[in-house]
N, CA, C and O of each residue as an XYZ file, in Angstrom:
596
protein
N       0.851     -1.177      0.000
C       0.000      0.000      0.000
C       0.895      1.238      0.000
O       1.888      1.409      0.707
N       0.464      1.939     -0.764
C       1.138      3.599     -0.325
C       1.361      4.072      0.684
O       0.629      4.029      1.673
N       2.281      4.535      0.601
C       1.776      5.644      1.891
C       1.621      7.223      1.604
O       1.560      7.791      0.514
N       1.590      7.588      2.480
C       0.265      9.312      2.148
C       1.262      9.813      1.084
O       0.735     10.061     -0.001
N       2.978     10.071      1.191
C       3.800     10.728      0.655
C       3.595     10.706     -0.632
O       3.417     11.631     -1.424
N       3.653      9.030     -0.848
C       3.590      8.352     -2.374
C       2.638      8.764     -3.354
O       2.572      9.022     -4.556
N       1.728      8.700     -2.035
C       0.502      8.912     -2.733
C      -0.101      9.837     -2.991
O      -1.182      9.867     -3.578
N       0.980     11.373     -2.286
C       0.446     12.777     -2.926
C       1.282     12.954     -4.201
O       1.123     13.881     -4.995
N       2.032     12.142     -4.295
C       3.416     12.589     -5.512
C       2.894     11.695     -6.609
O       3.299     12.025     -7.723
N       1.722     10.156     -6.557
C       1.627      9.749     -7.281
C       0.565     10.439     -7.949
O       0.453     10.299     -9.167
N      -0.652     11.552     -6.969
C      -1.744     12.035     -7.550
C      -0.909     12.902     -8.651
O      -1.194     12.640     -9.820
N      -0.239     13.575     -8.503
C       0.182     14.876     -9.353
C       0.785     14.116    -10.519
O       1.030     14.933    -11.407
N       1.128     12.874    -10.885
C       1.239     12.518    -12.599
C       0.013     12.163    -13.185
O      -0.926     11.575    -12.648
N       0.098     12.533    -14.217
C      -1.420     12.571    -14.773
C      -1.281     11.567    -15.270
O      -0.262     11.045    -15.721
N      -3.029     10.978    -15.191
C      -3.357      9.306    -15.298
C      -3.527      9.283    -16.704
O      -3.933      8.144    -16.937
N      -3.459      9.795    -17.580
C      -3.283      9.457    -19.050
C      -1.910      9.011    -19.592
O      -1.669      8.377    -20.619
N      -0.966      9.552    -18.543
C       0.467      8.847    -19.066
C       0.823      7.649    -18.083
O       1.737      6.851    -18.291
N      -0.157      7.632    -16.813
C      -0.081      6.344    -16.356
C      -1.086      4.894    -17.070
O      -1.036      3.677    -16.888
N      -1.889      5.736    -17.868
C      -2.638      4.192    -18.446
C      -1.897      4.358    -19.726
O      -2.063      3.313    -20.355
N      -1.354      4.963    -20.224
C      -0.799      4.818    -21.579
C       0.882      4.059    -21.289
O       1.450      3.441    -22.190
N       1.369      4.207    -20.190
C       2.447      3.788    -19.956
C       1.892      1.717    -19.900
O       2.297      0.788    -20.598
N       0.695      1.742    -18.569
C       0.261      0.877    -18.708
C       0.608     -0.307    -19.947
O       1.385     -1.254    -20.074
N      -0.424      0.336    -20.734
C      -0.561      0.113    -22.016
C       0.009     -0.745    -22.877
O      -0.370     -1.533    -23.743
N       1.287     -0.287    -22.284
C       2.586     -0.678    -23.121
C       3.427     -1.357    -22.081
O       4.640     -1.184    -21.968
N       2.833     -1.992    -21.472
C       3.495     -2.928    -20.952
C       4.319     -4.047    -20.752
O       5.314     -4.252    -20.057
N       3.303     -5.077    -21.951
C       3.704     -6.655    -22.450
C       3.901     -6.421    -23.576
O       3.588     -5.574    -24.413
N       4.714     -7.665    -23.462
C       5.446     -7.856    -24.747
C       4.290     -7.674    -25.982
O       4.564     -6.991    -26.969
N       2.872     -8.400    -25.825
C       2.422     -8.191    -26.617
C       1.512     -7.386    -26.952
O       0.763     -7.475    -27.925
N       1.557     -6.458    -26.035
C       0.741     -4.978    -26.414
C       1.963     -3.917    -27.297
O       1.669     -3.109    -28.178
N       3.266     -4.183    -26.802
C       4.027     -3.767    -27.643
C       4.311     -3.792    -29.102
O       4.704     -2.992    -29.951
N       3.824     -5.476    -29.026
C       4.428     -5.658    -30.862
C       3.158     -5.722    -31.022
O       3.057     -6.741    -31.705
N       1.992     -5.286    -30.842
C       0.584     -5.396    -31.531
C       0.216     -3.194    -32.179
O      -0.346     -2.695    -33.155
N       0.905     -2.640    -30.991
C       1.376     -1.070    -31.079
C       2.354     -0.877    -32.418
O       1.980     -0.450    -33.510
N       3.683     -1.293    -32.060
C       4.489     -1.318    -33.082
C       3.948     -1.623    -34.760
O       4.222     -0.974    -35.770
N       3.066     -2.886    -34.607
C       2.660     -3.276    -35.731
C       1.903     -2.222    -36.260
O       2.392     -1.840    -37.323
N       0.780     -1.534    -35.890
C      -0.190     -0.668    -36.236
C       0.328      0.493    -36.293
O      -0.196      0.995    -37.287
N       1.197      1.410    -35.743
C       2.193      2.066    -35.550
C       2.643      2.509    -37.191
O       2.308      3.543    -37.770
N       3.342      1.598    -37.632
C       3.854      1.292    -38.731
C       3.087      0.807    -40.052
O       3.151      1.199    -41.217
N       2.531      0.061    -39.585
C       1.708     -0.556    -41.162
C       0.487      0.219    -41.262
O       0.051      0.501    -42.378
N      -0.416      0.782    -39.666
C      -1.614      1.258    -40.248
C      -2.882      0.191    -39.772
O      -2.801     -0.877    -39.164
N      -4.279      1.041    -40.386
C      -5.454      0.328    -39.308
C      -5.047     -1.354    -39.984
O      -4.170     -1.457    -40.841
N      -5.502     -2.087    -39.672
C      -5.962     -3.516    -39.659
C      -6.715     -3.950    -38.843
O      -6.688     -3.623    -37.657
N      -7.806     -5.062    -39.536
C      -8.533     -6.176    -38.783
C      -7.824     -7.273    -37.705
O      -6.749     -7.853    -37.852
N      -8.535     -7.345    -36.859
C      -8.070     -8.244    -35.752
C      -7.466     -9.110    -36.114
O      -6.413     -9.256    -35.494
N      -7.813    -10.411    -37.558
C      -7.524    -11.462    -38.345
C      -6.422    -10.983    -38.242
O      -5.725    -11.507    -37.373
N      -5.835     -9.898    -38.991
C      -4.739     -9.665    -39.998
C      -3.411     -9.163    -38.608
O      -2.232     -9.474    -38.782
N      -3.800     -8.493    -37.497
C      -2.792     -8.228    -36.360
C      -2.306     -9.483    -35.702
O      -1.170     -9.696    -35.279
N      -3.561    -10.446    -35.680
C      -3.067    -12.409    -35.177
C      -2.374    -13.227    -36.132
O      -1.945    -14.374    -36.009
N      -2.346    -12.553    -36.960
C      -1.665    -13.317    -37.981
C       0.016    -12.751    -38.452
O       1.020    -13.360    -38.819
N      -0.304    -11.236    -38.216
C       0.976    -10.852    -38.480
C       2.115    -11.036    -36.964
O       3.342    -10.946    -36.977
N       1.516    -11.221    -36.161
C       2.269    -11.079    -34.689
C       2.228    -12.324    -34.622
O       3.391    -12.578    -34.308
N       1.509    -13.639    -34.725
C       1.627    -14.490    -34.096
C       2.224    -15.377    -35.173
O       2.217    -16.595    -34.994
N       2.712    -14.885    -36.216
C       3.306    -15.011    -37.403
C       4.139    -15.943    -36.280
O       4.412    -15.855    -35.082
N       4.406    -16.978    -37.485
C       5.267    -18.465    -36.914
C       4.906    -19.162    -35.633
O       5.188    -20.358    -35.557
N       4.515    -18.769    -34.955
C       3.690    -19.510    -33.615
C       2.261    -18.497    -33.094
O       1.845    -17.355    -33.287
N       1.805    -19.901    -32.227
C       0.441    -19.721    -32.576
C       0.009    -18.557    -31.014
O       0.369    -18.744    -29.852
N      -0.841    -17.417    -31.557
C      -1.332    -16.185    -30.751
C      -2.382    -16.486    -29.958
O      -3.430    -16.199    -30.535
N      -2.530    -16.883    -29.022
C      -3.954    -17.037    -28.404
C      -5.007    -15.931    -28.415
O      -4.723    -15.072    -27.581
N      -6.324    -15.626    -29.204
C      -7.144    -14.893    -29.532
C      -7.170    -13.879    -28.200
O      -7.039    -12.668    -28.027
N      -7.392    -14.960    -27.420
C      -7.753    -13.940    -25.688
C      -6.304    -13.181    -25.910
O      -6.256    -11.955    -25.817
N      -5.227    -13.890    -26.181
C      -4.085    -12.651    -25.796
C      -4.036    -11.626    -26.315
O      -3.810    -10.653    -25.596
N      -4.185    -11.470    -27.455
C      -4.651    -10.554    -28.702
C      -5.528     -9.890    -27.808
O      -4.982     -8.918    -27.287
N      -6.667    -10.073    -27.460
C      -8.017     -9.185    -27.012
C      -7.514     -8.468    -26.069
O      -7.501     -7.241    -25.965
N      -6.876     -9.686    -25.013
C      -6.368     -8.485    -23.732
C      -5.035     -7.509    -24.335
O      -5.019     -6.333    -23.969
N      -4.118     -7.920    -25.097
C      -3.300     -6.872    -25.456
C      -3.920     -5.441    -26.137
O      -3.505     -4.367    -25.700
N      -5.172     -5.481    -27.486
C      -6.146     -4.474    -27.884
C      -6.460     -4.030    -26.978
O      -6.695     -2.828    -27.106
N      -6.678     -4.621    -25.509
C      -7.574     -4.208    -24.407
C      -6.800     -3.375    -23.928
O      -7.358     -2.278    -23.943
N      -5.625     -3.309    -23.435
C      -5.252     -2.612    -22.962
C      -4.309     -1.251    -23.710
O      -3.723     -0.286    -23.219
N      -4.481     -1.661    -24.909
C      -4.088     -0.391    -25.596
C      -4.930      0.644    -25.646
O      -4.631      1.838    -25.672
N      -6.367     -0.018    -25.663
C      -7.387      0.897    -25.813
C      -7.421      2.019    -24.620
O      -7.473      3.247    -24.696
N      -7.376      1.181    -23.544
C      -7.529      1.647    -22.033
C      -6.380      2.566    -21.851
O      -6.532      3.552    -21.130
N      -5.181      2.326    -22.470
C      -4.311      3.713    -22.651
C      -4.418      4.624    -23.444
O      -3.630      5.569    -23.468
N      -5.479      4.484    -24.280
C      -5.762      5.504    -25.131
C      -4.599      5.557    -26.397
O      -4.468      6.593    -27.049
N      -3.900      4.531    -26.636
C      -3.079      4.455    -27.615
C      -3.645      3.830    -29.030
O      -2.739      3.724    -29.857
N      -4.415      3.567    -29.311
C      -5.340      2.366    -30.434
C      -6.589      2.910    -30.421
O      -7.051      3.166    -29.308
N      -7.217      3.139    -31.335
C      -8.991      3.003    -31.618
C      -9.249      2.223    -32.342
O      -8.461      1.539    -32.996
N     -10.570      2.189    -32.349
C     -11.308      0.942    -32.593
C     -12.603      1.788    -34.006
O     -13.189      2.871    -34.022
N     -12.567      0.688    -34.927
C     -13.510      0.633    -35.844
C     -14.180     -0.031    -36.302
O     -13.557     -0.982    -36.774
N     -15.448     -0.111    -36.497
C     -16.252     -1.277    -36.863
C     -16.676     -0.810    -38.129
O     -17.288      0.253    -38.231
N     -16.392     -1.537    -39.121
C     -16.627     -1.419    -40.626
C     -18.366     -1.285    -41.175
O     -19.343     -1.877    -40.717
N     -18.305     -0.372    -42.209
C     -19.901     -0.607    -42.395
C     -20.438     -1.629    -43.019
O     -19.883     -2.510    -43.676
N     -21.397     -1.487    -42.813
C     -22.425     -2.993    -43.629
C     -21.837     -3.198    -44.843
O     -21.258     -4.264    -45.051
N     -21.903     -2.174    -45.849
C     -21.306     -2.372    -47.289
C     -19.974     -3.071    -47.359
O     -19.665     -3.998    -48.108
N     -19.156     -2.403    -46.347
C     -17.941     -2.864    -46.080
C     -17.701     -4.440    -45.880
O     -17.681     -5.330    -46.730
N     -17.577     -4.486    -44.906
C     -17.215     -6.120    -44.048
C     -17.931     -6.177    -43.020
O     -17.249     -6.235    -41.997
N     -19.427     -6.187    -42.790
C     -20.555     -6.587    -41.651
C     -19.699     -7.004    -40.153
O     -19.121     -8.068    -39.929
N     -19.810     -5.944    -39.334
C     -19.242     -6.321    -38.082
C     -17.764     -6.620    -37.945
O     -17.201     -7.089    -36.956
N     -17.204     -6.254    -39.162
C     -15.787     -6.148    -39.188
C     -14.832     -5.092    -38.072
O     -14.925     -3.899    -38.359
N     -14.183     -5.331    -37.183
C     -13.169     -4.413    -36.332
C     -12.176     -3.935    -36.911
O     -11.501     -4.709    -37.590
N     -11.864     -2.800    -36.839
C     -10.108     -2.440    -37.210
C      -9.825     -1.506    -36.125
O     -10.554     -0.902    -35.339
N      -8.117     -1.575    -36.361
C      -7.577     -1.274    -35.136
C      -6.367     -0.202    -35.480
O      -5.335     -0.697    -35.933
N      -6.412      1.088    -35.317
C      -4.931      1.845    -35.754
C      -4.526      2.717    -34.310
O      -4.853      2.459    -33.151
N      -3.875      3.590    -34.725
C      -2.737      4.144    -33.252
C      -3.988      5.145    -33.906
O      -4.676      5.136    -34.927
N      -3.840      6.069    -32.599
C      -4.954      6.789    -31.762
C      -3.483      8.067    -32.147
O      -2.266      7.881    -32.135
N      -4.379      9.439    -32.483
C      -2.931     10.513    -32.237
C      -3.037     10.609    -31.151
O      -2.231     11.539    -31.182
N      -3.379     10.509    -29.685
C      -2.838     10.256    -28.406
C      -1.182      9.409    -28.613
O      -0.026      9.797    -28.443
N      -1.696      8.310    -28.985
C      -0.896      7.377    -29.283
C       0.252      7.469    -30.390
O       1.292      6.836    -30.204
N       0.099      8.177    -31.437
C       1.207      8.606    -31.776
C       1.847      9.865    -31.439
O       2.990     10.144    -31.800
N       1.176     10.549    -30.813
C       2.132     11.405    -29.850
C       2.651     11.361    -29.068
O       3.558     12.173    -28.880
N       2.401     10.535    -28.319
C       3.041      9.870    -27.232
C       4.133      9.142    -27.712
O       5.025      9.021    -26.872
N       4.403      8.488    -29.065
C       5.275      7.722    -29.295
C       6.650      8.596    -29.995
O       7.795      8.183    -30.177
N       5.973     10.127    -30.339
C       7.002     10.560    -30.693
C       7.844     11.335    -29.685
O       8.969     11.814    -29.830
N       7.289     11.342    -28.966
C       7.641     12.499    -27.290
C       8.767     11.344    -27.307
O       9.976     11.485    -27.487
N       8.131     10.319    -27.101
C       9.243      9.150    -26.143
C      10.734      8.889    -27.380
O      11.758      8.366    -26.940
N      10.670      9.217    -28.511
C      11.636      8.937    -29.582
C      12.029     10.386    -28.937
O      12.879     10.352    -28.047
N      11.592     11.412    -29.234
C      12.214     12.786    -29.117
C      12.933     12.786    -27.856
O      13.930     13.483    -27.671
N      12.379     11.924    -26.896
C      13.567     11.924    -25.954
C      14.855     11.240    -25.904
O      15.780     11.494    -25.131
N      14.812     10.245    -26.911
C      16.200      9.811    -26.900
C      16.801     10.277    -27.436
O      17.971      9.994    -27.177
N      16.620     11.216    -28.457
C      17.581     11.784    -29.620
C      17.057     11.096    -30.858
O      16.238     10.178    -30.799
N      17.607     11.621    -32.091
C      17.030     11.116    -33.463
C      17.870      9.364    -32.872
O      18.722      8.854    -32.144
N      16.647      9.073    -34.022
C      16.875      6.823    -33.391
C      17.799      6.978    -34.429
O      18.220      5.823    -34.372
N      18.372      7.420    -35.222
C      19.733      6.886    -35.953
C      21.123      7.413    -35.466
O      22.244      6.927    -35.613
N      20.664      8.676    -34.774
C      21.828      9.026    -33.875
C      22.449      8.211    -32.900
O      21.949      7.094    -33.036
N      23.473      8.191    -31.778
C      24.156      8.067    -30.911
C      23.255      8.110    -29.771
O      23.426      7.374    -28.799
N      22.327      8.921    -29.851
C      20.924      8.852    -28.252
C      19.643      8.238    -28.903
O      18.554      8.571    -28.437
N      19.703      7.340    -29.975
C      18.847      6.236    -30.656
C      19.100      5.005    -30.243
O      20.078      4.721    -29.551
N      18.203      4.156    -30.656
C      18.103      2.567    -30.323
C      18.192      1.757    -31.863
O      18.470      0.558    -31.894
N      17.986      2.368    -32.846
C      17.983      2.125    -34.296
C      19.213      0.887    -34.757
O      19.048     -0.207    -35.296
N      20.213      1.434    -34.390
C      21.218      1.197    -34.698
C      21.514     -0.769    -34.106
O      22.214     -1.680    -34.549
N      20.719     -0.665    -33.143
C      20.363     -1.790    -32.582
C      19.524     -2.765    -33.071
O      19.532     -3.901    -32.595
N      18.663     -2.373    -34.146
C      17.885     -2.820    -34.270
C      17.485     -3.065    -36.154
O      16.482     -3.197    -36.856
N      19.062     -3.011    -36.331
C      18.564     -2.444    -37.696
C      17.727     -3.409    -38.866
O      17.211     -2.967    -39.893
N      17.745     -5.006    -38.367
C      17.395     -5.765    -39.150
C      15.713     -5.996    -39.093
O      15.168     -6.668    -39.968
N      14.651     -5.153    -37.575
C      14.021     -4.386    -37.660
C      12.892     -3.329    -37.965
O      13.650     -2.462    -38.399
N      11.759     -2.812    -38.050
C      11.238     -2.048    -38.827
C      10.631     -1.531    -37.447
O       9.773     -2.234    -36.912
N      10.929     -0.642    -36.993
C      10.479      0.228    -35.495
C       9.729      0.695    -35.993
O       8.606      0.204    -36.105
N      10.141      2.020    -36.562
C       9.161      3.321    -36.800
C      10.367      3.713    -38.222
O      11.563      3.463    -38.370
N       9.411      4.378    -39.026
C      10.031      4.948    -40.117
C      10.492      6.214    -39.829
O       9.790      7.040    -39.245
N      11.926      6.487    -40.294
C      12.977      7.397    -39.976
C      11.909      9.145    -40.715
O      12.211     10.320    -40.509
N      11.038      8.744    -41.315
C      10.149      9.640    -41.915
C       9.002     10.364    -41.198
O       8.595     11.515    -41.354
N       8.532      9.271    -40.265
C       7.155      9.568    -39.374
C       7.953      9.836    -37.965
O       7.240      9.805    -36.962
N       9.452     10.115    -37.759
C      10.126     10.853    -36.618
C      10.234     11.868    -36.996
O       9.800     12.782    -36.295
N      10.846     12.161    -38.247
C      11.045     13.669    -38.773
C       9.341     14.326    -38.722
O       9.140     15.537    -38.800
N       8.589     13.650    -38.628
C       7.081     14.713    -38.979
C       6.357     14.850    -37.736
O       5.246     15.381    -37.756
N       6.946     14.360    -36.475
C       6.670     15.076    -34.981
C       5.913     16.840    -35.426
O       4.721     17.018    -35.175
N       6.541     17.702    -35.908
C       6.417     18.577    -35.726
C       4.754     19.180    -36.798
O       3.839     20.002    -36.766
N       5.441     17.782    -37.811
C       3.835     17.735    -39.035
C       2.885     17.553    -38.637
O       1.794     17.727    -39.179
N       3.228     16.989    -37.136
C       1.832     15.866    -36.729
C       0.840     17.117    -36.066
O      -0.361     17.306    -36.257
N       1.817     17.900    -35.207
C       1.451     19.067    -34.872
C       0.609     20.528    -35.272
O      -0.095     21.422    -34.803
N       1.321     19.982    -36.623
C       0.980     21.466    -37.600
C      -0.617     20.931    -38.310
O      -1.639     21.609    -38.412
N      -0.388     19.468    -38.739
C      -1.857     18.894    -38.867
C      -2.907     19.128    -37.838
O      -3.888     19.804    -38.149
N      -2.808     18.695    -36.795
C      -3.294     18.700    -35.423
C      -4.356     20.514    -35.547
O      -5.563     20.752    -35.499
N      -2.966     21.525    -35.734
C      -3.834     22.650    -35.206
C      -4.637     22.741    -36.721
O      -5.494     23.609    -36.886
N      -4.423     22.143    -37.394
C      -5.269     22.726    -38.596
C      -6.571     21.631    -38.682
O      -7.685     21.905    -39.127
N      -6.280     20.761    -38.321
C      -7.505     19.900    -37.808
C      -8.757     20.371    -37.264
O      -9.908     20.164    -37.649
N      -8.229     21.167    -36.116
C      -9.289     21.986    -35.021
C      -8.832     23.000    -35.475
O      -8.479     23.541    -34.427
N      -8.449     23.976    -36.595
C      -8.940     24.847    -37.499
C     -10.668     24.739    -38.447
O     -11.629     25.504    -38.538
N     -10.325     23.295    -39.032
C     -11.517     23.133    -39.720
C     -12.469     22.839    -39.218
O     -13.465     23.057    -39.908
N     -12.715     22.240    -37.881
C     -13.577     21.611    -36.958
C     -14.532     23.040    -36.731
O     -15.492     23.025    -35.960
């Protein structure tokens, strides 16, 4: 249990970067983020198949990993129209969620630099060296967004 100290220092971080930290917890809320992150919305089918690619994904794990992306506010959720695919789900990063992902790159330094993880990773597909440089696009979209709104 807390105690009072903890627990005045824990009120003052705001609970959107504690469920989004959440979020991103397991391994497989990570590579289910990463995946969507990068490739874009997809159907549930197509995220169990690409992650659980070579061994087999348990559906529930999948659900609770979506689950808890959602609950961090990193992922939304879409249900396709009738014309579309009847009761079809898709799943992409939330701009909560990609802002959050670029804060956390912007803090290490550019990922191909020396305060990057890139270099580590190069065989790889993190995040495109393109959608780091447009942090600032995402922004400039953003206010022009709630310009047109």
């Amino acid at each position: 249990m807390a105690t009072t100290n903890v627990r005045k220092d824990l009120d003052q971080f705001p609970e959107e970067l504690t469920e989004a930290i959440d979020g991103l917890s397991g391994e497989a809320e990570r590579a289910v983020f990463t995946l969507l992150f990068n490739e874009g919305e997809m159907a549930f089918s197509e995220i169990q198949e690409r992650v659980g690619a070579g061994d087999e994904l348990h559906g529930q794990t999948l659900t609770d990993a979506i689950s808890e992306l959602k609950s961090g506010g990193l992922i939304r959720k879409r249900i396709a129209d009738a014309k579309e695919n009847e009761l079809t789900a898709y799943y992409s990063t939330s701009t909560f969620g990609e802002r959050f992902t670029y804060s956390l790159f912007d803090s290490l330094g550019t990922i191909n630099g020396s305060g990057g993880r890139r270099h580590r990773m190069d065989s790889n597909k993190v995040l495109d060296d393109d959608l780091l440089d447009s942090g600032q696009d995402l922004v400039a979209d953003l206010k022009e967004e709630m310009a047109d709104a």
